[in-house]
Every structure is written in C-alpha cells, then in structure tokens.
C-alpha positions as CSV (number, residue, x, y, z in Angstrom):
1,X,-144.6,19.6,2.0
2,X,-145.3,17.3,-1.0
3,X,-144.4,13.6,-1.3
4,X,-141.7,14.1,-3.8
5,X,-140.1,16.7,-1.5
6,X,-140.5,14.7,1.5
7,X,-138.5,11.4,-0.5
8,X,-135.6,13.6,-1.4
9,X,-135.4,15.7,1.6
10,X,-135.2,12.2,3.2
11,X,-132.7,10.8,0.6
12,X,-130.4,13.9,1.3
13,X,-130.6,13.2,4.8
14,X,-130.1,9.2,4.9
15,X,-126.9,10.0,2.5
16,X,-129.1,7.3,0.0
17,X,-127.1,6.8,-3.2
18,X,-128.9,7.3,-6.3
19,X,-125.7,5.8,-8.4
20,X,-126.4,2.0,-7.6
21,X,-129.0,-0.4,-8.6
22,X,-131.5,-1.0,-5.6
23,X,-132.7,-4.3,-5.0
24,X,-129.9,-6.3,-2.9
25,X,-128.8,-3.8,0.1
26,X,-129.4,-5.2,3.6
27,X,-131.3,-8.1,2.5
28,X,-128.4,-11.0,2.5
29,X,-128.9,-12.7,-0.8
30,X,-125.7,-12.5,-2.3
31,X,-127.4,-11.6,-5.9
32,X,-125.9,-8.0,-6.4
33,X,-124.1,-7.6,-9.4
34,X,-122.2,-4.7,-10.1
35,X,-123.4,-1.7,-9.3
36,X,-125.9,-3.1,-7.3
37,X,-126.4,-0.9,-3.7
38,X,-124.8,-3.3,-0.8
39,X,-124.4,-3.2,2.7
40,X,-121.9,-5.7,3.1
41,X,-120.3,-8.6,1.1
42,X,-123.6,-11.2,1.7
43,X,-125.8,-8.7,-0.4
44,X,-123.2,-9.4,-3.5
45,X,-122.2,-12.3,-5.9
46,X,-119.1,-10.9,-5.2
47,X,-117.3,-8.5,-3.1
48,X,-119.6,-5.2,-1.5
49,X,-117.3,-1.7,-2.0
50,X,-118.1,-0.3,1.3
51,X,-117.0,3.0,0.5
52,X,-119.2,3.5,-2.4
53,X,-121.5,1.1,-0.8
54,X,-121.7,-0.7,-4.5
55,X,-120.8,-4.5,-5.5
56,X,-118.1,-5.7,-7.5
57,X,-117.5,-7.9,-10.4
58,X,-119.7,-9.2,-13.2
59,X,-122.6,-6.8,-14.9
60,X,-124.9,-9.8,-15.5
61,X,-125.5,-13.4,-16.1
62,X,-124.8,-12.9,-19.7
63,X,-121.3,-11.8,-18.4
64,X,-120.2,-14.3,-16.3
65,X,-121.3,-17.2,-18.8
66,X,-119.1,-15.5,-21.6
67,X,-116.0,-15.2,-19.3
68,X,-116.5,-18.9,-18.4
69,X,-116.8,-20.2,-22.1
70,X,-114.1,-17.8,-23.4
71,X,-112.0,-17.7,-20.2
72,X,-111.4,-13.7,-20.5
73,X,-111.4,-11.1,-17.6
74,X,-114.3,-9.3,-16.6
75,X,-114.1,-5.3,-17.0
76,X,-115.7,-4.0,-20.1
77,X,-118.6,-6.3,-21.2
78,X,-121.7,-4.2,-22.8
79,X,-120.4,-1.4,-20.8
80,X,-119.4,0.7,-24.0
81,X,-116.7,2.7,-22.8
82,X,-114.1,1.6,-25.5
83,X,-111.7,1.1,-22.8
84,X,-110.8,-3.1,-23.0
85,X,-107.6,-4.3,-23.3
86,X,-106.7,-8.0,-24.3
87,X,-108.1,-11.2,-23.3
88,X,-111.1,-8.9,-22.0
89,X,-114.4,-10.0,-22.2
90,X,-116.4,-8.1,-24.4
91,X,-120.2,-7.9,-26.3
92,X,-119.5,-5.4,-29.1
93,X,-116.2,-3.2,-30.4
94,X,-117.5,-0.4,-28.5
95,X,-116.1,-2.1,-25.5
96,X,-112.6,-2.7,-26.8
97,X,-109.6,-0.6,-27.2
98,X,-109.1,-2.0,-30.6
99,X,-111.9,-4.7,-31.5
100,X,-114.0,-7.2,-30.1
101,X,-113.7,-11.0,-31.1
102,X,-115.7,-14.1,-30.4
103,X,-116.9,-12.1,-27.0
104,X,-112.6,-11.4,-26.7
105,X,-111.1,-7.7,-26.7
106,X,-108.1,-8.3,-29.1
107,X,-104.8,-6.1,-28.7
108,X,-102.5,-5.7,-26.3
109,X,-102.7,-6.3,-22.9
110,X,-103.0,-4.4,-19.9
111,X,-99.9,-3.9,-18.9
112,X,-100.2,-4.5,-15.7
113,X,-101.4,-7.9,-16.2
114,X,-99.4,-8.7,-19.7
115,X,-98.8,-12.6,-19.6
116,X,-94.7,-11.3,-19.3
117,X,-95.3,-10.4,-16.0
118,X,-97.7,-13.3,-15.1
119,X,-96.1,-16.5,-13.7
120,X,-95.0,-19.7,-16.0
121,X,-97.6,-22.1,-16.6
122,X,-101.0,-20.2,-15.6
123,X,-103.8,-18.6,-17.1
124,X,-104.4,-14.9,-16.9
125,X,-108.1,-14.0,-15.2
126,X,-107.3,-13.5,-11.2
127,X,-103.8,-12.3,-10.8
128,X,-104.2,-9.5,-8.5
129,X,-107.2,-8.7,-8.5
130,X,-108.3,-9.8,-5.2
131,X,-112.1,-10.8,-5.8
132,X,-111.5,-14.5,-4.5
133,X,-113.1,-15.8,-7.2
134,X,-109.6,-17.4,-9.6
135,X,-110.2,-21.0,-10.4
136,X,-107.6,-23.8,-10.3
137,X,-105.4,-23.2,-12.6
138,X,-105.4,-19.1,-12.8
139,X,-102.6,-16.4,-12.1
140,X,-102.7,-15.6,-8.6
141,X,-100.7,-13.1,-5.9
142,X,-102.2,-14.1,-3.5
143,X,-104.7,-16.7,-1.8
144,X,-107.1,-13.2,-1.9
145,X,-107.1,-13.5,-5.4
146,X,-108.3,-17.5,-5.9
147,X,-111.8,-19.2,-4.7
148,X,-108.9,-21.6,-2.5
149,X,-105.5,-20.7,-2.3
150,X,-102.8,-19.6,-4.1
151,X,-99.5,-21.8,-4.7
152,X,-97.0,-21.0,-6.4
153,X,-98.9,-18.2,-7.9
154,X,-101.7,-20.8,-9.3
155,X,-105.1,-20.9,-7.8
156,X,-105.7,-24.5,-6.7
C-alpha cells in the first residue's frame, strides 16, 4: 500500500476533517480562529463548534482589530461572499450586500438584529449571539452573550 493511500485510508477511518485549518486541535492554546480544527473551547480564541469540530468567531487578527476600531460585528470580513448586512465589518464590497465603507458594510440591517429591536441605550455587536465576548456597554440577551454579565440587556 503506498504512503498516500495509507494517510487517507487512515483519514477515512479517524473521521479527520479536511474542512478546518489544522494547527490548534488538542493542543490547549486558545489561538484557533475560525475555521480552525478544535477539540474543545481551550483550542479557540473563541468558542470550539463541537459538532463540526471547528472554532468560532474572528477570521484573523486583521479582523478583530477592525471590529475594535470600527465597533462593527464580525461575519463577513475578507470572506467574499457578498452576504454583509449593516454595521458589519468588512475588507472590500465583495463582502457586503450593498457596499463596504471605512471597513463598515453599509445598508440595512440584519433584521434580526436591526437597532429597532435592540434595547434603548446600547450598542449593537453581541446581542444574541452567545460568543461571551460583548463588551460593557453592548446589546445583550443574555449574560452568554457579554465577556461579564448582562443587565438590563447591556454587557457590564
């Protein structure tokens, strides 16, 4: 049997994903971004997706800085899919539903997160999205969806 046969006759057999980024799984680091192969949540920046065995959240460094600065949500930076509503963060138009803007998707809203639905006096960014990750000040549901808790539906 050759080598390459072997690796994917194993691969088949281990039920190994070939749809995530290697590199984090089992080893603890919390440094997977998304897409990243995980185990559990302490191989991610964020949260591990056990069913697809795949982390959560932000595509890169380059991401997270931009939705800091701008103070957009995370969801369609440099992924191209032309699919970001909003207040979304963003690299190029290709990203957007309509265009991109400062590193902003302009447009309307995701409906399920429009500000008329979100609660007086806080800023859109974790409101429902469960990650843990809303800073003080942020929409929230619940405390799942702030780095403390969630009062009144603000992150404090």
């Amino acid at each position: 049997m050759k080598l390459s046969t072997a690796l994917f006759v194993l691969a088949v057999a281990t039920g190994a994903q070939a749809s995530c980024i290697k590199g984090s799984a089992g080893k603890g680091r919390k440094d997977g971004w998304l897409n990243y192969c995980c185990e559990s949540d302490a191989d991610c920046r964020e949260l591990c997706n056990p069913n697809k065995g795949t982390c959560n959240g932000y595509l890169n460094s380059q991401e997270l800085a931009i939705a800091e600065k701008y103070e957009c949500m995370r969801g369609s930076y440099a992924r191209g899919l032309g699919n970001g509503w909003g207040s979304v963060c963003c690299k190029s138009d290709d990203d957007c539903r309509e265009s991109c803007l400062k590193n902003v998707c302009n447009g309307p809203q995701n409906p399920k997160y429009a500000p008329s639905i979100l609660p007086k006096g806080c800023k859109a960014g974790a409101y429902g999205l469960r990650l843990g990750d809303g800073k003080k000040g942020q929409c929230c549901v619940t405390s799942d969806d702030c780095r403390d808790t969630c009062i009144k539906n603000k992150c404090n």
